[in-house]
C-alpha angles and dihedrals in degrees: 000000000000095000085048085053090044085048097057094043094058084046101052084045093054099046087050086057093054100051092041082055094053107041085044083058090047101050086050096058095051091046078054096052096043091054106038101099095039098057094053091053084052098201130206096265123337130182105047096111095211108162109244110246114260113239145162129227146167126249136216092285088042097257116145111249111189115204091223090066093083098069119149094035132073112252132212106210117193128186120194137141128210093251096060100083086204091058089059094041090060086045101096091032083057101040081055096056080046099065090044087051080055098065096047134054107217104067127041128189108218118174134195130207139201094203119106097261146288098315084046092056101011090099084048108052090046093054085048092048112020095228135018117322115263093228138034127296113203129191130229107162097175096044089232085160105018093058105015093031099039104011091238115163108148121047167278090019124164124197134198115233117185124225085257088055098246116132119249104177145349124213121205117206139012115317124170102258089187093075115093101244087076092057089048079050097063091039089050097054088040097050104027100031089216158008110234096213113109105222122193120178094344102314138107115233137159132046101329096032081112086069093067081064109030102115085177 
């Protein structure tokens, strides 16, 4: 009897062990899934959950649009400026992940810029597009939320704003927006909600930064 009771105690360990073991495997591919695309964008910094400040803004026609109103979606929040030649330089690549964001309804591209307003950045944008941007340009000339609200000063820079408004990631510097990854990117923050690797210029570190190297 007591070897039967011994038996069942080293079965039932083992047993525990095994399930530990798989759920552990399971966790980490999806840990795996939801950061994929993120850590090959490698971000500025990525896993810090601060909730983007609320603000409100004109477009290009004048019309308020308040950040908060896209709840419900990620956002890709860019901020640039005409004099910054990189900016200029994203800007096809953006407008690109624009028109995709058009025909869905789970990701948007806003953009804010520092400039005056549209007659200060209209015969730019038109040189860098060809045509009208496909997503709103807001102004903010006297960067009361690029450089108070977020602490930009150099540019271009894009954010990653959840559905929930919290921000997942910031990018500094041009990226082309256009690859794919970008697009895995704004799924990912909307499914998933977030990547639990904390990323900080550019590197993984913590206790997932693993994840950002895991081929398994």
């Amino acid at each position: 009897m007591k070897w039967t009771t011994i038996a069942q105690i080293l079965f039932i360990l083992v047993a525990a062990v095994a399930v530990y073991g798989f759920v552990h495997a399971a966790q980490n591919d999806q840990r795996i899934t939801a950061c994929k695309a993120m850590c090959a964008l490698r971000p500025a910094y990525a896993g810090r959950n601060r909730l983007a400040p609320d603000f409100e803004l004109p477009d290009m026609e004048g019309k308020p649009v308040r950040l908060s109103s896209f709840r419900g979606k990620t956002v890709f929040l860019n901020f640039w400026t005409k004099t910054c030649a990189p900016c200029l330089q994203e800007m096809p690549a953006l407008a690109e992940l624009g028109r995709i964001a058009q025909s869905r309804d789970d990701f948007v591209v806003l953009t804010i810029s520092t400039d005056e307003g549209p007659d200060d950045v209209r015969d730019a944008l038109k040189v860098a597009l060809n045509g009208d941007p496909p997503f709103p340009v807001l102004f903010d000339p006297e960067s009361k939320v690029v450089l108070d609200k977020y602490g930009t000063q150099l540019y271009p820079e894009t954010w990653i704003i959840d559905p929930n408004g919290v921000i997942r990631a910031r990018f500094d510097g041009a990226r082309d927006w256009s690859n794919s990854l970008a697009i895995e990117v704004g799924e990912m923050v909307t499914r998933w909600g977030s990547c639990p690797v904390d990323i900080y210029k550019s590197q993984p570190r913590g206790n997932f930064a693993s994840v950002c190297t895991d081929d398994s």
